[in-house]
C-alpha positions as CSV (number, residue, x, y, z in Angstrom):
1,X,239.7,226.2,97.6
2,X,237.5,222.7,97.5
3,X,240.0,219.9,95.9
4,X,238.1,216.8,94.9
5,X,238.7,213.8,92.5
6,X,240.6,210.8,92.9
7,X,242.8,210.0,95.8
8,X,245.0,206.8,96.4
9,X,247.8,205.4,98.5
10,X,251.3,205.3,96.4
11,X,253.4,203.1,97.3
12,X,257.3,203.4,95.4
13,X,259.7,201.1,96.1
14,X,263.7,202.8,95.2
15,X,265.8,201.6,92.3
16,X,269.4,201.3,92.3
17,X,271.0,203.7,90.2
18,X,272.3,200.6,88.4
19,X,269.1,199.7,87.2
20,X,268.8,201.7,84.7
21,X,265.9,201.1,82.0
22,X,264.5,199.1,84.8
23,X,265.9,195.6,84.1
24,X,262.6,193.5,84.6
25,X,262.9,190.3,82.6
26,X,260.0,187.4,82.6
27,X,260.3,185.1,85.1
28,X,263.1,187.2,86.5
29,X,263.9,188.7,90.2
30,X,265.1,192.6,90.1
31,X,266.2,193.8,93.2
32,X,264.9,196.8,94.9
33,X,265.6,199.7,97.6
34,X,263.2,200.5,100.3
35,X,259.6,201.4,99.4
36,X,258.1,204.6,100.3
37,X,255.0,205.4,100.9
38,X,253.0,208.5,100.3
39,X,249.6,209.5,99.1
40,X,249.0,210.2,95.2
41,X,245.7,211.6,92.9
42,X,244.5,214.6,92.6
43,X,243.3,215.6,96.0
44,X,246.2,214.9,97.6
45,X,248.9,216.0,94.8
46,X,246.9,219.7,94.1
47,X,245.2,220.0,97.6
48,X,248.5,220.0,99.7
49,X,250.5,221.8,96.9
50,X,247.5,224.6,97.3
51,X,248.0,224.1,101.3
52,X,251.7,224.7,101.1
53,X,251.3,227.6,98.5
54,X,249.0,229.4,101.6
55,X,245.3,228.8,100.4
56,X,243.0,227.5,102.9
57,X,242.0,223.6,101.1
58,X,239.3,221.6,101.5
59,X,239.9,218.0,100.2
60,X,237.2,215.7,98.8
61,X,237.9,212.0,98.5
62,X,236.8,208.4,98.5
63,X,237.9,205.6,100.6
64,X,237.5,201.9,101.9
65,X,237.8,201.1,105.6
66,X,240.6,198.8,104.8
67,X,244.5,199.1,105.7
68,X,244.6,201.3,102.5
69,X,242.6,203.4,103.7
70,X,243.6,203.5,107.2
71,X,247.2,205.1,106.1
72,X,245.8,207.4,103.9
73,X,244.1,208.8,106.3
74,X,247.1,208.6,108.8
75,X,249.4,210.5,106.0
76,X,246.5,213.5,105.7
77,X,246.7,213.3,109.9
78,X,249.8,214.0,110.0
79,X,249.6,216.6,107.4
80,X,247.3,218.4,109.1
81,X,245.2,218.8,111.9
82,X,241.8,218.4,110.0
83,X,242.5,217.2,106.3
84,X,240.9,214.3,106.8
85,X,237.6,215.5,107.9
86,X,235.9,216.2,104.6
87,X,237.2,212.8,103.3
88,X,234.4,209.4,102.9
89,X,234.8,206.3,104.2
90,X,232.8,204.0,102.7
91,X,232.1,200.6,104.6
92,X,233.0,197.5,102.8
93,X,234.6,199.2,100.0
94,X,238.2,198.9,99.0
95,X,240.4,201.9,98.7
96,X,242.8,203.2,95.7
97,X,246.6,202.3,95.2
98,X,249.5,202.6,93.0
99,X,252.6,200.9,92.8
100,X,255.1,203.7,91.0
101,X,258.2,202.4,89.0
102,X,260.3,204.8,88.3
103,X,263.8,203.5,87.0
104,X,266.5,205.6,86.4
105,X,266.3,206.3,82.8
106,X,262.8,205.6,81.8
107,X,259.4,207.8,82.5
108,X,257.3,206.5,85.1
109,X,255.0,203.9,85.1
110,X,252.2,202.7,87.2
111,X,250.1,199.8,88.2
112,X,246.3,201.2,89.7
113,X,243.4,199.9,90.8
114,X,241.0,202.8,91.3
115,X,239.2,201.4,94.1
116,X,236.5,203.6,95.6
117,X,237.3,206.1,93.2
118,X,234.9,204.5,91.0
119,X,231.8,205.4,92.7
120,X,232.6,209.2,93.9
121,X,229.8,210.5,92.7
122,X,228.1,214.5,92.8
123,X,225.7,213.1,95.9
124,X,229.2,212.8,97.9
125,X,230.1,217.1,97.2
126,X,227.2,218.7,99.5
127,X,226.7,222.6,99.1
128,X,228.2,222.6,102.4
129,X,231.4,221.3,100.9
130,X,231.1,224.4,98.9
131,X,230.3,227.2,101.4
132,X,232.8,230.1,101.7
133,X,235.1,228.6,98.5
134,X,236.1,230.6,95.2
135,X,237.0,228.0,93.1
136,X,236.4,224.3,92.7
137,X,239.0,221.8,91.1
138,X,238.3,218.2,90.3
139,X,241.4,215.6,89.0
140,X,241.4,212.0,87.2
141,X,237.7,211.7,85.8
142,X,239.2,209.1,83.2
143,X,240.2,206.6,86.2
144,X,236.8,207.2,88.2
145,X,234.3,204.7,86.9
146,X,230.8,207.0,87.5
147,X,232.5,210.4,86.7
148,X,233.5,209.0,83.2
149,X,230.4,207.1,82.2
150,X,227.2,208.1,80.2
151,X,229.2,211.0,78.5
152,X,230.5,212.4,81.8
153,X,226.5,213.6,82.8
154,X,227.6,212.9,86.8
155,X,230.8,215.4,86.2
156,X,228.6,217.8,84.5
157,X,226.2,217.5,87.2
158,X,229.0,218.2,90.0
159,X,230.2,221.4,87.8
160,X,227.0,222.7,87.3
161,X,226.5,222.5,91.5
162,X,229.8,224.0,91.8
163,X,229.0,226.6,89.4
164,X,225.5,227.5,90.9
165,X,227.3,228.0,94.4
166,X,229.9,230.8,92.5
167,X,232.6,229.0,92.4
168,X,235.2,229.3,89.3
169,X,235.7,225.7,87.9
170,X,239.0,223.5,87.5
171,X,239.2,220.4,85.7
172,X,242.1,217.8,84.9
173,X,242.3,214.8,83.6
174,X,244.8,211.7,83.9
175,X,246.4,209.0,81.6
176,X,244.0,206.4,80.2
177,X,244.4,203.1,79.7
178,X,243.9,202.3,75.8
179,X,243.1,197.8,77.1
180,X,240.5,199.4,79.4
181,X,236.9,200.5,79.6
182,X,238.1,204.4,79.6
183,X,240.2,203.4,76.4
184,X,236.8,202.4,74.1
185,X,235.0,205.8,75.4
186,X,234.2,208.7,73.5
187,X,235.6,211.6,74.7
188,X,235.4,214.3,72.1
189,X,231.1,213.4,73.4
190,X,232.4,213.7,77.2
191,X,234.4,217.0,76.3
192,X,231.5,218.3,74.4
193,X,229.3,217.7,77.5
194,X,231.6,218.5,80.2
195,X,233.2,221.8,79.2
196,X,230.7,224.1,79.1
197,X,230.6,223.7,82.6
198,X,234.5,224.8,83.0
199,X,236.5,227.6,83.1
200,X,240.1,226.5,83.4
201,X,240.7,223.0,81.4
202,X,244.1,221.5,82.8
203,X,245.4,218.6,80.9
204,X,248.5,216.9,79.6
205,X,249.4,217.2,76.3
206,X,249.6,213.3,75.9
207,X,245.8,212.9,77.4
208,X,244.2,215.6,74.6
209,X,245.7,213.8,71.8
210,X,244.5,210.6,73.6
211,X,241.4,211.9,74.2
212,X,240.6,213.7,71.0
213,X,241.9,210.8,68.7
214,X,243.6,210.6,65.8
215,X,242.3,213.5,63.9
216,X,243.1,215.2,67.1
217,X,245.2,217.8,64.7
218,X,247.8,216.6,67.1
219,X,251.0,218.5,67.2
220,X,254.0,216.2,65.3
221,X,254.9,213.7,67.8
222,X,257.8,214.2,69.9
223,X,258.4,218.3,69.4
224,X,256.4,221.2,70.4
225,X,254.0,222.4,67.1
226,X,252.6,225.9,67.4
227,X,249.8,225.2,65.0
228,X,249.1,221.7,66.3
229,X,249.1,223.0,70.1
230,X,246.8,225.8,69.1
231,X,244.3,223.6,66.7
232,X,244.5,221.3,70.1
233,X,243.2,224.1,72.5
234,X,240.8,225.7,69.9
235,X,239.0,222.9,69.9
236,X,238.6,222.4,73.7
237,X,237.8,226.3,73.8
238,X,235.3,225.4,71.6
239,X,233.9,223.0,73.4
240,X,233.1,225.7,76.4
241,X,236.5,226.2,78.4
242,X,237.7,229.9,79.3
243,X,241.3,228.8,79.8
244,X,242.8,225.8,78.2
245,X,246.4,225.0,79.7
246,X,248.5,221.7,78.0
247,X,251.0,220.5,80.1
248,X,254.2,219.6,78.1
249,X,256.3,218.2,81.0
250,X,259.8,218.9,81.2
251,X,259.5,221.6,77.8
252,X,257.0,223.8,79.6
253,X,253.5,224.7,79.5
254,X,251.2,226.0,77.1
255,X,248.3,228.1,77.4
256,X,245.3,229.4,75.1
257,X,242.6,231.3,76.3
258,X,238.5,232.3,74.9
259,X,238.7,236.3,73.7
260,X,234.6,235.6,74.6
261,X,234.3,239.2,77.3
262,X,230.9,237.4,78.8
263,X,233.0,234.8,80.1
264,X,235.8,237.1,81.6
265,X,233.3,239.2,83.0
266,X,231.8,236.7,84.4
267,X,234.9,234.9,85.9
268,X,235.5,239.0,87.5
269,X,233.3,238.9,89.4
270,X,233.9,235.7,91.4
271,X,237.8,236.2,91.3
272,X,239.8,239.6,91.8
273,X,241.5,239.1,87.7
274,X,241.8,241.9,85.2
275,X,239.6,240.8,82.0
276,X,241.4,241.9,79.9
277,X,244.7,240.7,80.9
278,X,243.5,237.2,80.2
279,X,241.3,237.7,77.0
280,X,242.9,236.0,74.0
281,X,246.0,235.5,74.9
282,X,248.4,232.6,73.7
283,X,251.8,231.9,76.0
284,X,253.9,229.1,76.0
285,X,256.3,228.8,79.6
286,X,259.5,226.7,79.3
287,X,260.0,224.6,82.5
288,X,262.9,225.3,85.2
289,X,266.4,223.6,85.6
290,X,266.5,221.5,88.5
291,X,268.2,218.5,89.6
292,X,265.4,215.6,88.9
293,X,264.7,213.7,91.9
294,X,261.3,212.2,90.9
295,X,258.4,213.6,88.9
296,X,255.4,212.0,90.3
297,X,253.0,215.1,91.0
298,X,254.5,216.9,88.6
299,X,251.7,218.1,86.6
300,X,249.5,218.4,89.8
301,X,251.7,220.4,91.6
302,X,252.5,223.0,88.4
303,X,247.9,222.9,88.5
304,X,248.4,224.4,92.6
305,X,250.9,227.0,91.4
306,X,248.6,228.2,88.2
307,X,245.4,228.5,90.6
308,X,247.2,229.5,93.2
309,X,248.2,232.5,91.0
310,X,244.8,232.9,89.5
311,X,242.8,232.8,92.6
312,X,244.8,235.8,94.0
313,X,244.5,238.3,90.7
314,X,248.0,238.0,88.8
315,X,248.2,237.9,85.1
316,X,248.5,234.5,82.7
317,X,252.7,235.5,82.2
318,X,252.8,235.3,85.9
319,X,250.5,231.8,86.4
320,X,252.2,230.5,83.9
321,X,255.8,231.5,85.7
322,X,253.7,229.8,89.0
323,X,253.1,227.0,87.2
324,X,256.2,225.5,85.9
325,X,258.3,226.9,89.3
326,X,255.9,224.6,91.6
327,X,256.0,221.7,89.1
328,X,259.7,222.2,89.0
329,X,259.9,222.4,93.0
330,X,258.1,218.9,92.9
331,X,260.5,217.4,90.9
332,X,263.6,218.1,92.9
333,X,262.2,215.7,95.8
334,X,260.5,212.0,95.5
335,X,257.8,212.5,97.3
336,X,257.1,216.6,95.3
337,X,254.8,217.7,97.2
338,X,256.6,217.2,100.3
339,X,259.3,219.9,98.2
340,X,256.6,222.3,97.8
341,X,257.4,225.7,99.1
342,X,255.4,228.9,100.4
343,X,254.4,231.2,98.2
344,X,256.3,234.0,99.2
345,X,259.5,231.4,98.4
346,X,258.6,230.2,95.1
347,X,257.7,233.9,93.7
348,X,261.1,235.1,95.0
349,X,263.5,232.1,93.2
350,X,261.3,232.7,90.0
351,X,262.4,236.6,90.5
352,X,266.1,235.3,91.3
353,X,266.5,234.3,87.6
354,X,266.0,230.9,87.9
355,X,267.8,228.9,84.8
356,X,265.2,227.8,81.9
357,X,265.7,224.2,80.4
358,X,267.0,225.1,76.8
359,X,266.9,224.1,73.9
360,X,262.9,224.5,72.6
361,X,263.0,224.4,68.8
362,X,261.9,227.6,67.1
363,X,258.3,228.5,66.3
364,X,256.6,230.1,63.5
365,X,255.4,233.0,64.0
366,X,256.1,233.3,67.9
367,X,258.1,236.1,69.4
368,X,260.1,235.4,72.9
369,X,259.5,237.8,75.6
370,X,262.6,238.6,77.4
371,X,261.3,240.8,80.2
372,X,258.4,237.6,81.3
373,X,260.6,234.6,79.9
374,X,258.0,233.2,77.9
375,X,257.2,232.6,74.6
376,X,253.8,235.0,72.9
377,X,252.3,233.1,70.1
378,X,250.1,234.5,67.3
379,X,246.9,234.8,68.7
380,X,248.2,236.2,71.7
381,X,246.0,239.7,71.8
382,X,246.1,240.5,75.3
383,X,247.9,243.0,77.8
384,X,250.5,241.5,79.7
């Protein structure tokens, strides 16, 4: 597995379960725990998760040679022995950080500067970066200044030299910032230029609708739509994806795939999958019950337990079931990807009967599956 994208040092200081809502006032002093200090993005969220889920991980990412840098780079050391190896240090420049507020009672937040994300570019993923991988994922193009600009061309360039080295393509996204640059872009032109070169599109449910607009045929704000979901992945299949997969946070994850055979057949021969076990099909996968902790790297993490399952040849019920256990493992500790398990332990609690959060509202035309836990929705024309 190559892991590349965006990559910055997080730095979260602890709030008193008094504070809850967060209690910042202008002008005002809120007191605060300790801060700890991990390492955030893509690369590092997804690329350990993979690591600790047994797949061998190459990670790509930027940095300064400032202080930032330095303990990023001392976080991947200790990590592991060569993680830091693949990663660039760029002289002068200034590397990425977040500080993450998260109150008790209230979603996360963040403050980010993207640093040397800005100018990863496809020059700093050589073929030999590639050599001996199956499949390629890149996170956060929205909050990486070159891969977003002139309708994503440096992104497609990157995924077509992934693609022309036979490796299966990952792509997903992050929050944008409606004040910024990112904000006043066009992405239905950077979608329509960028997916034809992927095969498994991995957003959030909130960054579609943002990034499709407001005749997004958005679900109904607030509740899980079947018709709104599936007019929101139609559209992205359109565009060129294989496999579209919406994140939906604590209520699950949803997935739509293309019933096109050239692209299964295609995607077969890079990676050990039965076709036809993944043509047309239309799931939706409620999350796990766990004791919340934190859920920074959620929606990474639940990405390393879908391609961790793809990559080794299971099915889309069981992905799906990888997905939303190793987003729920995240969750139970503050820094998640320090909760993640091994393999062999997450596919034995989901096969213990792990508790589903209740409570999804019905859907129209969707049957529940008892024997996968998951829900099969009306275009769903595959085998399980």
């Amino acid at each position: 597995m190559v892991v590349a994208g965006h990559i910055c040092l997080d730095i979260r200081p602890a709030f008193p379960a008094s504070r809850r809502g967060g209690g910042f006032e202008p002008g005002g002093l809120t007191v605060v725990g300790p801060a700890a200090r991990s390492i955030g993005g893509a690369v590092a969220n997804t690329g350990l998760a993979l690591r600790r889920l047994g797949l061998k991980t190459r990670l790509l990412g930027k940095l300064g040679d400032d202080w930032i840098g330095r303990q990023i780079l001392d976080v991947l050391a200790g990590r592991g022995r060569r993680l830091a190896s693949d990663m660039i240090v760029e002289p002068g420049a200034r590397s990425s950080y977040s500080i993450v507020l998260e109150p008790p009672g209230l979603d996360r937040g963040f403050l980010h500067d993207p640093g040397a994300n800005d100018t990863f570019s496809a020059a700093d993923v050589t073929p030999a970066k590639l050599r001996s991988a199956r499949l390629f994922h890149f996170g956060y193009p929205p909050v990486m200044e070159r891969m977003r600009r002139r309708k994503g061309a440096e992104m497609a360039r990157l995924l077509d030299r992934a693609r022309r080295a036979g490796l299966v393509t990952s792509l997903d996204m992050a929050g944008i910032d409606a004040d910024s640059e990112a904000g006043r872009m066009d992405w239905v032109a950077w979608l329509r230029n960028v997916l034809p070169r992927v095969d498994l599109f991995l957003p959030s449910l909130e960054e579609t609708v943002r990034m499709l607009g407001p005749r997004g045929l958005a679900p109904a704000s607030g509740r899980i739509d079947g018709p709104g979901l599936a007019a929101l992945a139609d559209r992205l299949l359109g565009f060129g994806a294989s496999v579209v997969g919406l994140k939906l946070g604590r209520r699950g994850i949803y997935l739509k795939t293309t019933g096109r055979r050239a692209a299964w057949a295609r995607l077969a021969g890079w990676i050990p999958i039965r076709p036809e076990a993944w043509r047309g099909r239309e799931l939706l996968a409620p999350s796990f019950r766990v004791r919340v902790a934190g859920t920074t790297g959620a929606g990474d993490c639940a990405i390393a337990g879908f391609l961790a399952a793809f990559v080794r040849g299971l099915g889309p019920d069981e992905a799906l079931a990888c997905a939303a256990g190793a987003g729920a493992f995240c969750v139970e500790g503050p820094d998640g990807v320090a909760g993640m398990p091994s393999w062999t332990a997450l596919r034995r609690r989901i096969r213990s009967g792990w508790a589903q959060n209740p409570g999804l509202p019905a859907l129209a035309g969707w049957r529940w599956d008892q024997a996968a836990r998951l829900w099969r929705g009306p275009a769903d024309g595959g085998a399980a």
